[in-house]
N, C-alpha and C positions, 0 to 999 in steps of 0.2 A: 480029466479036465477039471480045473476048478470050478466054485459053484458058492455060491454063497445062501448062508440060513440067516433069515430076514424073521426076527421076533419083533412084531408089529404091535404100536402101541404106544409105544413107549415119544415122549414127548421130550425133545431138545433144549439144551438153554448153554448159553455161553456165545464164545466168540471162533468165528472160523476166517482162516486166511484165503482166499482164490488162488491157485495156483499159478504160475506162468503159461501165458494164454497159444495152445498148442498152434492156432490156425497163424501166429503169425511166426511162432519159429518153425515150423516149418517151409516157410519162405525165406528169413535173416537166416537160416543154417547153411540153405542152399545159396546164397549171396558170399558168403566166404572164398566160393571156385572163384568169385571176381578178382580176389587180386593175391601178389607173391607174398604178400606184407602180415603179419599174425591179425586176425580178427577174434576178440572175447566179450563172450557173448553171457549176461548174467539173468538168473530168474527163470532160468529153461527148467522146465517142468517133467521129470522124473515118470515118465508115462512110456509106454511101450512102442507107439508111432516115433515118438522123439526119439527113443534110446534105439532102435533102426536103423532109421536116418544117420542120425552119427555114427554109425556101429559100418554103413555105407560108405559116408566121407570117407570115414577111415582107410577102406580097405582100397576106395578108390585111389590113395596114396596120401591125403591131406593129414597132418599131423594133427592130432586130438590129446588137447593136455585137458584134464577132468584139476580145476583151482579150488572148487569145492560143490559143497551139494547141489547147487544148482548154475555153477558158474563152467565155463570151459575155454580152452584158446582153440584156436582153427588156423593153424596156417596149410598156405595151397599149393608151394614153390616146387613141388614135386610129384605133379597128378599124372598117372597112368590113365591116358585115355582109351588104350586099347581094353582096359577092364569094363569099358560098357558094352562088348561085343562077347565077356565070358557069360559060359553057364551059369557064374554062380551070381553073376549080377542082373542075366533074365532072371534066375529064381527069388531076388533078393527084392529087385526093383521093382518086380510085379507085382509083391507084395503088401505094398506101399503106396498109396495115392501120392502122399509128398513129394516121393521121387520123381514126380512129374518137372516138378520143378528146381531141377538142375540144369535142363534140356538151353534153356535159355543162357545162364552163366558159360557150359560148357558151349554151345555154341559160336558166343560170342568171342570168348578168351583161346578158345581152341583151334577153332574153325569147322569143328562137328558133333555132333552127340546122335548118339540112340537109346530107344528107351523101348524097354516093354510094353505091352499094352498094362498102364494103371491097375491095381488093384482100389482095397477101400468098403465102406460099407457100399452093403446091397440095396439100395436105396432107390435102384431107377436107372434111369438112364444118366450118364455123367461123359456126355462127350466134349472130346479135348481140341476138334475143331477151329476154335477161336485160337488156340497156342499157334499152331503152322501155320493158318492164314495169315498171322499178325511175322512171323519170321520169314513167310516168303514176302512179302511187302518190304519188309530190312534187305531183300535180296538172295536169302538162303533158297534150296534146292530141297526139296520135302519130297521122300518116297514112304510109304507104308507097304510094307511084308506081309501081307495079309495070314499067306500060309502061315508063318511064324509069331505072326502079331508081332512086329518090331516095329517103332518108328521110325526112320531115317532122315537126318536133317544136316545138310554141308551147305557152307559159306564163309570163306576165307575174309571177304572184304564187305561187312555188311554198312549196308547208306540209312541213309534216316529218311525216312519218310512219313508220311500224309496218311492216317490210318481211322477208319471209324469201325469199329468192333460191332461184330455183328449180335454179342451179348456182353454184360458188365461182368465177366467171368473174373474174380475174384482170381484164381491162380494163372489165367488166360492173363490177367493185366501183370499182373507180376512178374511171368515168363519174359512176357516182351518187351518189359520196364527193362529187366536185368538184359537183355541181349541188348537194346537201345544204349545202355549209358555206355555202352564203348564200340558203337558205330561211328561212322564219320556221319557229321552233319548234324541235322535237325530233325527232330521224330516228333511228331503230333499224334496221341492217341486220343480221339475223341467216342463217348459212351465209356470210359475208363471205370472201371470199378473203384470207389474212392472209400471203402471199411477202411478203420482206425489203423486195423492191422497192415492195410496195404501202404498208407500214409506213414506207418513205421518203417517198413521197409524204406520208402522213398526217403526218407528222415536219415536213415542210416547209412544211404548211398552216399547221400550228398555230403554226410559227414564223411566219408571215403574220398571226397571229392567229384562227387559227381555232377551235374547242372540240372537240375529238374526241378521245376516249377509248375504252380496249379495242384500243388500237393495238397487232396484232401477237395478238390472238383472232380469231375468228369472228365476234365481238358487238361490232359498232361504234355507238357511241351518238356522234350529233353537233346538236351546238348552234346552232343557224345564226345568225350573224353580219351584220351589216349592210356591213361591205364588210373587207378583207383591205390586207393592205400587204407591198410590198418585202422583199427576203430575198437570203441569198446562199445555196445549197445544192451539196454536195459528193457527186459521184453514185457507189454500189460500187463496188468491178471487178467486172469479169463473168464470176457465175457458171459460164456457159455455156461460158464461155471458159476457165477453169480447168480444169472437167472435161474438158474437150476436150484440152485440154493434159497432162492425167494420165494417158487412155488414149493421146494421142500416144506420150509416151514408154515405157509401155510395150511397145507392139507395134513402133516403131521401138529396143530397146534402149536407150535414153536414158537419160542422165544429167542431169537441169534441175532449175533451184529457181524454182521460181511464186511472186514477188516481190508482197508486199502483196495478201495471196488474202481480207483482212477474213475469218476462219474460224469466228468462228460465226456470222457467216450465211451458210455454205456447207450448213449442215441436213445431212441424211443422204447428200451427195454425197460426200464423201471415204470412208463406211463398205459405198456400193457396188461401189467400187472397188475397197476392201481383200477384198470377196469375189469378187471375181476373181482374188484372187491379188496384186493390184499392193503392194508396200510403199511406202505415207505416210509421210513423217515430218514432223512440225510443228515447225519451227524458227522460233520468235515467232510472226510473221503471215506466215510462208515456208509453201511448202510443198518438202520435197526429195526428188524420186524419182532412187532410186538405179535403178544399169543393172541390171537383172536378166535372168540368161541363161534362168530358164522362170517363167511365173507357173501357177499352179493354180486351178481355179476352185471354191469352198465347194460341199459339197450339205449341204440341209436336216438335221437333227438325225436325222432317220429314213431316212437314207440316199438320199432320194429328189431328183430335179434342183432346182437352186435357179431359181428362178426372177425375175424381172429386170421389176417393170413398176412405170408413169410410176400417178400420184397428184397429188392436189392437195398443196400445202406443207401439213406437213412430209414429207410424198411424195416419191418422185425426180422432177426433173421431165423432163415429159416432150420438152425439148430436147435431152435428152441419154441418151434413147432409142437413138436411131442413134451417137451413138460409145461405150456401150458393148457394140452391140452388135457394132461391128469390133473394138475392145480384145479382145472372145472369141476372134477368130478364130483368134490364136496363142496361145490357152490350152491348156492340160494339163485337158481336163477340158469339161463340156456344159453348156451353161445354155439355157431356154427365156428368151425376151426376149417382153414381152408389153407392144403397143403399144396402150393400151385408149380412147385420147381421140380420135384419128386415124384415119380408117381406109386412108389411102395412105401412108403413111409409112414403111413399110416395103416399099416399091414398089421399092426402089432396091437391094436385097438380089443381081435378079438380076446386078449388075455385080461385085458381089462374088463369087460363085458362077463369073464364068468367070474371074475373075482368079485361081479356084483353092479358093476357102475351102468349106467343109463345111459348108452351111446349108440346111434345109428351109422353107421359107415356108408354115406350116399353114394358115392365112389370110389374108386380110387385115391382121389385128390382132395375130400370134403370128408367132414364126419360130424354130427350134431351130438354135443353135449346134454343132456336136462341132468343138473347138478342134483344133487342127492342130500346138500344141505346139512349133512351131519345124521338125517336120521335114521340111516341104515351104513353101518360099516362095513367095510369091505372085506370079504372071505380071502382066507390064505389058500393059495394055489401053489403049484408046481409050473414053473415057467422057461423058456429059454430067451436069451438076450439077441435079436436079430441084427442089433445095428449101438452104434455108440448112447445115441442120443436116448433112445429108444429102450435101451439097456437101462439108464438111468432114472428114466419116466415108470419102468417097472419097477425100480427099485423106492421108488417114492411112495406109489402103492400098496407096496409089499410093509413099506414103515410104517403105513392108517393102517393095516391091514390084523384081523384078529384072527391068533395063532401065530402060525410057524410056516412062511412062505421058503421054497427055493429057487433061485434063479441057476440055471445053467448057463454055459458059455460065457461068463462073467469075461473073460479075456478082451470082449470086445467093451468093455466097462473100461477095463485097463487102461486100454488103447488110449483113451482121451481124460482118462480120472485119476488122478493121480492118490495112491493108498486112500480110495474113497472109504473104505473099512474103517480104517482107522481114526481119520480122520474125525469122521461122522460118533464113531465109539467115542468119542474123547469128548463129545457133546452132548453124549445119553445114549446114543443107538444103540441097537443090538441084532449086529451083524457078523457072522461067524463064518472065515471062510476056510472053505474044508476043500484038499486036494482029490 
């Protein structure tokens, strides 16, 4: 298994691009089953979840032309639905949280779908509840296989209906977006989860011809249509990856401009940053962090810790949990970091803790920062990568860090980073990955 050598120390400068933002293609990839007509899709980001997922469509029958590095067509006029009842699509589809969400397009276009039980990181509990609740309300027929972990969902003639979600489930509202725009009637989903990315999807439907309104609220009201057509859609950069990038250069000293960061729909993530101390500065669609030799972290108006937790959009989210809560570690100052969606998420603290950093882990779901300020550096360890985000936050560590860190399981880096190696190399780093 690969594994990356992290020589720490070394301080960045130059210009880096955000890759195309994984969480929303993996929802517009899954929206192609909507119709017979070609859908090409550009900016899709070269990461191992993605290249999955397609490597799925495929086999599921949809024709996959690759137009260039990050560009591809999708057409769907020949999909094998009995391939979600083979072995090789339980092994394939388990593997993948994404895959969750086909369950909706195939439903609706087909009249059934099954699905594995979800893979994905190990992060906690991640139940899919809100998906069936919201497809039996359309009308569908929902059994779970327990012995086998399969999902089961049929419904030949789904109706629109009156629906208030029992959480803002980000892929839960996207499922039953995509089953809704080609029901008959009227569909109201109220508590909708409304991220940038979800708002893309719905942006794209309707360029298919779909009827959805309140795009980018809570309250989605959709029209359902008799069938959808061809489209070409252009995916964010990634969020997740910008803020990544921000507390990067922070705690590594850096100098970087974050190239095409689409800024307002970055929501409240550049304004958590700047309470930590980091200076932003928005130059057009840039963003440019200068080097700074100490950052400080805000406390509350009444003097008391500030405190750092994930929320639904316009919320921080909660990807980007774990690096700001390494961004603290070389602060002037304490923040409590409060992981409230997840409850292992913060599992990964102890490897920071002996690389040297000043952290309490109150719970499962909390963990107190007292930043370290610069005057103790952090020791190079031997470490493995538990989860995407998590993976990342190590490796930021591992870059302030003095000597020669190794990360194992780097794959789950992969998963969501696209040639972060490289990348990062091309700006100073010195990261070596070794098979």
């Amino acid at each position: 298994m690969a594994v990356f050598e992290v020589y720490g120390g070394n301080k960045l400068k130059g210009d880096i691009i955000p890759q195309g933002a994984k969480n929303e293609a993996l929802q517009v990839l899954c929206a192609v089953l909507l119709t017979e007509e070609k859908v090409t899709i550009s900016n899709v980001p070269n990461i191992v979840d993605i290249i999955k997922l397609i490597e799925l469509l495929s086999e599921l029958g949809v024709k996959v032309e690759k137009l260039g590095p990050e560009e591809y067509s999708f057409q769907a006029d020949n999909v094998n639905v009995d391939y979600l009842i083979s072995p090789e699509f339980k092994k394939k589809g388990g593997s993948l949280r994404g895959s969750m969400m086909i369950v909706g397009p195939m439903l609706t276009r087909f009249g059934k779908a099954y699905m594995p039980k979800p893979g994905g990181d190990k992060i906690g509990r991640r139940r899919v509840d809100t998906h069936f609740i919201g497809f039996e309300a359309l009308g569908a027929k929902f059994n779970y296989q327990q012995e086998n972990e399969i999902y089961e969902v049929e419904g030949k003639n789904l109706q629109g209906a009156y629906m208030l979600l029992d959480e803002a489930s980000v892929t839960g509202t996207a499922n039953i977006v995509m089953a809704a725009v080609l029901a008959k009637g009227t569909t109201t989903i109220y508590n909708a989860a409304c991220e940038p990315y979800l708002q893309q999807l719905c942006k794209m439907l309707n360029s298919m011809g779909a009827k959805i309104s309140g795009v980018g609220s809570n309250l989605l009201t959709i029209e359902g249509v008799s069938s959808l057509k061809g489209t070409h859609h252009r995916l964010l950069p990634d969020m997740i990856e910008i803020g990544s990038f921000i507390g990067m250069a922070a705690v590594t000293q850096s100098e970087i401009t974050i190239k095409n960061v689409s800024y307002p729909n970055l929501g409240i993530i550049p304004t958590i940053f700047e309470r930590l101390g980091i200076k932003i500065e928005r130059r057009g669609d840039d963003i440019f962090i200068p080097e700074q030799e100490s950052y400080e972290i805000e406390s509350f108006i009444d003097g008391s810790i500030l405190t750092i937790s994930d929320a639904i959009w316009p919320g921080f989210t909660p990807d980007l949990i774990s690096i700001a809560l390494v961004t603290a570690i070389q602060a002037r100052g304490n923040v409590l970091i409060h992981q409230k969606m997840f409850e292992s998420r913060l599992f990964f603290v102890d490897k920071l803790i002996d690389m040297g950093a000043k952290i309490i882990l109150c719970d499962p779901h909390r963990a107190t920062v007292m930043g370290l300020d610069r005057k103790v550096q952090l020791r190079a360890i031997q470490m493995a990568s538990p989860d995407i985000r998590a993976g990342v936050a190590l490796l930021i560590a591992a870059m302030s860090a003095k000597g020669k860190s190794v990360i194992f399981n780097i794959n789950q880096i992969d998963r969501g980073y696209q040639n972060i190696d490289g990348r990062l190399n091309a700006i100073g780093a010195q990261i070596i990955r070794k098979a």
